[in-house]
VMD Tcl script that builds the backbone (N, CA, C; Angstrom):
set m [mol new atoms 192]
animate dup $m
set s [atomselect $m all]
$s set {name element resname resid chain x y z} {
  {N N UNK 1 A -39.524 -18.331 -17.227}
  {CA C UNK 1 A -39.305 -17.002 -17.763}
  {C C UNK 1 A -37.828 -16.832 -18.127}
  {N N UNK 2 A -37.589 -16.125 -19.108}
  {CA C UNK 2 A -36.153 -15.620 -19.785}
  {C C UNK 2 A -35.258 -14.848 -18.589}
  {N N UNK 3 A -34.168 -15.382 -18.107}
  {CA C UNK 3 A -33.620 -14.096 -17.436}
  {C C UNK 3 A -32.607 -13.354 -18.142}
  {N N UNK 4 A -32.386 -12.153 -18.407}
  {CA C UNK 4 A -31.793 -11.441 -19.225}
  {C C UNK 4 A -31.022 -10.652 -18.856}
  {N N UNK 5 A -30.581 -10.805 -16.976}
  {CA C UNK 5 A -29.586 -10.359 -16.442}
  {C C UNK 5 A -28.395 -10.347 -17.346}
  {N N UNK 6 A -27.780 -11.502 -17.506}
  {CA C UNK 6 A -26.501 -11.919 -17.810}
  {C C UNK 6 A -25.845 -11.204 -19.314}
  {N N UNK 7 A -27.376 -10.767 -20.204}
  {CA C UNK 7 A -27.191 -10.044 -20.847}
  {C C UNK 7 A -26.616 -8.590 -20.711}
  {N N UNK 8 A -27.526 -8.065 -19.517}
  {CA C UNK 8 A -27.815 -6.761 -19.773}
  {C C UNK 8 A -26.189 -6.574 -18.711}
  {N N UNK 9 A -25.474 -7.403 -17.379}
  {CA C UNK 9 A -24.019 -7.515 -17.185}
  {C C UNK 9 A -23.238 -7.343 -18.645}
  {N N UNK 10 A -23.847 -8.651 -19.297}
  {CA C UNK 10 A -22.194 -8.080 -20.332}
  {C C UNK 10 A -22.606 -6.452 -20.906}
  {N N UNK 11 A -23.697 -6.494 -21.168}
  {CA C UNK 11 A -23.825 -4.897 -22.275}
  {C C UNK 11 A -23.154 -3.948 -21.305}
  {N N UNK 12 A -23.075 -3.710 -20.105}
  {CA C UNK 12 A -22.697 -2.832 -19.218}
  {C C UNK 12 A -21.079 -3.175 -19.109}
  {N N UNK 13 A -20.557 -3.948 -19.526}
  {CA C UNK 13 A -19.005 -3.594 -19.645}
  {C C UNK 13 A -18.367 -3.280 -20.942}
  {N N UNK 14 A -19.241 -3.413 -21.768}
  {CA C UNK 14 A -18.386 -2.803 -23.119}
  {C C UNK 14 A -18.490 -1.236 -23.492}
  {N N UNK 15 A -17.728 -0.800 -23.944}
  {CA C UNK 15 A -17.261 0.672 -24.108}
  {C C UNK 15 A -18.525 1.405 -24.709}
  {N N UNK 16 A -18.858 2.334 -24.144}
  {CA C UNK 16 A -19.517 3.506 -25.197}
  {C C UNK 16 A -19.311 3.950 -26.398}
  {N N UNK 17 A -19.916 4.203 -27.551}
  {CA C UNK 17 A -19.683 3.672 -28.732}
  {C C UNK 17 A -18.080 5.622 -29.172}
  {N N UNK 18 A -18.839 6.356 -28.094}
  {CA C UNK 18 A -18.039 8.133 -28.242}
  {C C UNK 18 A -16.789 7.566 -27.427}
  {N N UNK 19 A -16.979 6.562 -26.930}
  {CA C UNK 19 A -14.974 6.042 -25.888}
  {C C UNK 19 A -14.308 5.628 -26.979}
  {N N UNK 20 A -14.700 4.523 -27.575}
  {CA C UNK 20 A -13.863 4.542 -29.028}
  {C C UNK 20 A -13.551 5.138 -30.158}
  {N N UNK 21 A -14.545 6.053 -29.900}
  {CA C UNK 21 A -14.866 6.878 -31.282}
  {C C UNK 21 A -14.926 6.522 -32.717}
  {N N UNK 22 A -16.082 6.011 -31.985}
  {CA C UNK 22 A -17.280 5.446 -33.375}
  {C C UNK 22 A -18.237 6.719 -33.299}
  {N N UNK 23 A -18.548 7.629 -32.668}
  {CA C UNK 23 A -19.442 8.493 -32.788}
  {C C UNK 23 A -18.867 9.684 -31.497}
  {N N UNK 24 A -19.645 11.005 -32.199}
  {CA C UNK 24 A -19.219 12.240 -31.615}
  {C C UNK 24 A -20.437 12.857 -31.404}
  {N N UNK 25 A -20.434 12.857 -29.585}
  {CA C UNK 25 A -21.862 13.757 -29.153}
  {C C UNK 25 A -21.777 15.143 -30.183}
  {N N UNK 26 A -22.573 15.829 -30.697}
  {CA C UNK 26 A -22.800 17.188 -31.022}
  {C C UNK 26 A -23.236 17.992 -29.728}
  {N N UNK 27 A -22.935 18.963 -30.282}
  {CA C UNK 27 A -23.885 20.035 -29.175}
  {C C UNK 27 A -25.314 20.523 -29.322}
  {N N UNK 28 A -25.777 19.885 -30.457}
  {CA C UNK 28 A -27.340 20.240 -30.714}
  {C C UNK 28 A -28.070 19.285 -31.859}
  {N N UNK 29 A -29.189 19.751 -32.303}
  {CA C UNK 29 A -29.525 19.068 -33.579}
  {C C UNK 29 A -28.849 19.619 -34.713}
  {N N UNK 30 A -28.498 18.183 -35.349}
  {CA C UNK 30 A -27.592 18.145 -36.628}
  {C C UNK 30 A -28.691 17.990 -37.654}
  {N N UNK 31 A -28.889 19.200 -39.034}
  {CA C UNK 31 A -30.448 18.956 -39.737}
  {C C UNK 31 A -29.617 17.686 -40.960}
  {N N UNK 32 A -28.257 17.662 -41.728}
  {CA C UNK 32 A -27.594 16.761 -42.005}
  {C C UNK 32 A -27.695 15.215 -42.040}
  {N N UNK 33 A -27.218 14.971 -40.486}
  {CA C UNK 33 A -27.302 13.465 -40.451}
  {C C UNK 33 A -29.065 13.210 -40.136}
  {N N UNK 34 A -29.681 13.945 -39.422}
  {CA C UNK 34 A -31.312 13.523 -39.504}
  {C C UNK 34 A -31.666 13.800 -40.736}
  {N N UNK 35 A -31.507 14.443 -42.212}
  {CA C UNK 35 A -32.342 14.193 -43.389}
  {C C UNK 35 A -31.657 13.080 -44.163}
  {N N UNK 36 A -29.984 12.486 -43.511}
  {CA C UNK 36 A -30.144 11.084 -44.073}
  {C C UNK 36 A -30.637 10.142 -43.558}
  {N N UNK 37 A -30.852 10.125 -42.339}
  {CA C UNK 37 A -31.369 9.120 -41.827}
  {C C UNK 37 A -32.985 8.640 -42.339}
  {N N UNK 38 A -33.588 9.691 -42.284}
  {CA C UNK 38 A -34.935 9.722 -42.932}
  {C C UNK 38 A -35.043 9.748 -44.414}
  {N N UNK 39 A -33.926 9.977 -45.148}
  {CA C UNK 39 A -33.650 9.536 -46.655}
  {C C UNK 39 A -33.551 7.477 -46.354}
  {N N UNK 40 A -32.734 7.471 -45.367}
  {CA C UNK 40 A -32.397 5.934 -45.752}
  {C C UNK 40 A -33.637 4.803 -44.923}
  {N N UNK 41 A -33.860 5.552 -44.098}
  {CA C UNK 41 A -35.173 4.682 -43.834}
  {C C UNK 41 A -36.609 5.009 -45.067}
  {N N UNK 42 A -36.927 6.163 -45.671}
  {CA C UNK 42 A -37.580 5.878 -46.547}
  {C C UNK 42 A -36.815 5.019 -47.946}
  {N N UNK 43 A -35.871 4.706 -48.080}
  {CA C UNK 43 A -35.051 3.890 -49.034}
  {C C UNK 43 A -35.295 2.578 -48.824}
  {N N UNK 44 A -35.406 2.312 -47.685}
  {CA C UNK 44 A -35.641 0.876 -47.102}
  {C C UNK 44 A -36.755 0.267 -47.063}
  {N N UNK 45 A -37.287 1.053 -46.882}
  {CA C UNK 45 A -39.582 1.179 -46.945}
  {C C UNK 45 A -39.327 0.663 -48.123}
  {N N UNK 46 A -39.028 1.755 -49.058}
  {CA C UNK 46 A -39.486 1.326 -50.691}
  {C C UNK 46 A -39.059 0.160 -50.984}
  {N N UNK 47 A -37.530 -0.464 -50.771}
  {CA C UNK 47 A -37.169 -1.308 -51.364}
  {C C UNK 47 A -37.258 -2.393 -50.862}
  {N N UNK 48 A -38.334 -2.454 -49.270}
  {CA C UNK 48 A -39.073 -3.567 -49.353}
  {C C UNK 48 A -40.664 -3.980 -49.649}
  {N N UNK 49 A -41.273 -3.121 -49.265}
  {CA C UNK 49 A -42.009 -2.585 -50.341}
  {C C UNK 49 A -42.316 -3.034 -51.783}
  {N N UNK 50 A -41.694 -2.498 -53.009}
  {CA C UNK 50 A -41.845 -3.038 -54.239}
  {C C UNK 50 A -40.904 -4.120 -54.300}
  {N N UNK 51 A -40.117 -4.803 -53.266}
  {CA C UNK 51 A -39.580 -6.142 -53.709}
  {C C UNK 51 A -40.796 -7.299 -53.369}
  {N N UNK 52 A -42.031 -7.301 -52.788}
  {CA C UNK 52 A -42.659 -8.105 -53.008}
  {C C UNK 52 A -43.756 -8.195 -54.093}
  {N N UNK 53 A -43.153 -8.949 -55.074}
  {CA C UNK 53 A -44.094 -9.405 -56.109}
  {C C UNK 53 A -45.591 -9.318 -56.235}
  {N N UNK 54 A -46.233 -9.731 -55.278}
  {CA C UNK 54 A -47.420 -9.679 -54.623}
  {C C UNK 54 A -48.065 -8.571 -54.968}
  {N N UNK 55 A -47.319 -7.150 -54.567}
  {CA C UNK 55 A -47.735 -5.700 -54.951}
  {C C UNK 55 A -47.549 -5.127 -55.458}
  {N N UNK 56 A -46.664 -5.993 -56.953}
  {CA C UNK 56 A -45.738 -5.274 -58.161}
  {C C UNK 56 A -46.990 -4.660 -59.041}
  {N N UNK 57 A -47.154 -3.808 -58.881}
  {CA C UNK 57 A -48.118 -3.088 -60.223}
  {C C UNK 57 A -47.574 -2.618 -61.868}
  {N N UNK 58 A -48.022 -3.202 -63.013}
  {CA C UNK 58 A -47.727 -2.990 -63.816}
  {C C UNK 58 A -48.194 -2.479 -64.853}
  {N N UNK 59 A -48.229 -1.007 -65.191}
  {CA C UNK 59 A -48.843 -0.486 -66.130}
  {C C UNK 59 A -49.606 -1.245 -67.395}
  {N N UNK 60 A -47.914 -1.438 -67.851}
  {CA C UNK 60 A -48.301 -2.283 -69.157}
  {C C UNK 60 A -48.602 -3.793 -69.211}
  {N N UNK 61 A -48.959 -4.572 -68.338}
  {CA C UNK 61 A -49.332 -5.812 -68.170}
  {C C UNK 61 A -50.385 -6.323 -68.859}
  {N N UNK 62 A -50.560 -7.205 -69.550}
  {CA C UNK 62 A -51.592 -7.496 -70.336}
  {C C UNK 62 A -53.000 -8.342 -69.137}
  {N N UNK 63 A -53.806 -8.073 -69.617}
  {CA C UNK 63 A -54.873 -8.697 -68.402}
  {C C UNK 63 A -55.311 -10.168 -68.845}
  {N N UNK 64 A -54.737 -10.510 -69.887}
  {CA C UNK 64 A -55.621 -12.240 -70.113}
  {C C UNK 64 A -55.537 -13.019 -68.811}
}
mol reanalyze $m
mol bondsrecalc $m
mol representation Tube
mol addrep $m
C-alpha cells in the first residue's frame, strides 16, 4: 500500500496560501469571483468538448 504520510508532513509545513498573500479570506459570499469561476469552468467544458473531432458537427458537411 502507498504511504502518503510523508506527503501530507511536507503539505503541513508550507504557508497558507492568505500568509503570503496569494488570497484574501472575505467576510461572506463574493457573487463576482463565483460567476467567474463558473464562466471559466463552463469555458473549459466547451473547449474540451468541441476539441474532439469525434463530436465535431457540421452543418454544411457534405454526406458522400
Amino acid at each position: 500500500m502507498i504511504d502518503f504520510t510523508h506527503i501530507i508532513d511536507f503539505a503541513a509545513q508550507l504557508p497558507h496560501p492568505s500568509d503570503i498573500g496569494l488570497i484574501k479570506p472575505s467576510g461572506g459570499f463574493e457573487l463576482i469571483p463565483a460567476l467567474f469561476a463558473i464562466s471559466v469552468v463552463f469555458g473549459a467544458s466547451q473547449f474540451f468538448y468541441y476539441s474532439d473531432d469525434s463530436k465535431r458537427i457540421d452543418p454544411w458537411a457534405k454526406g458522400d
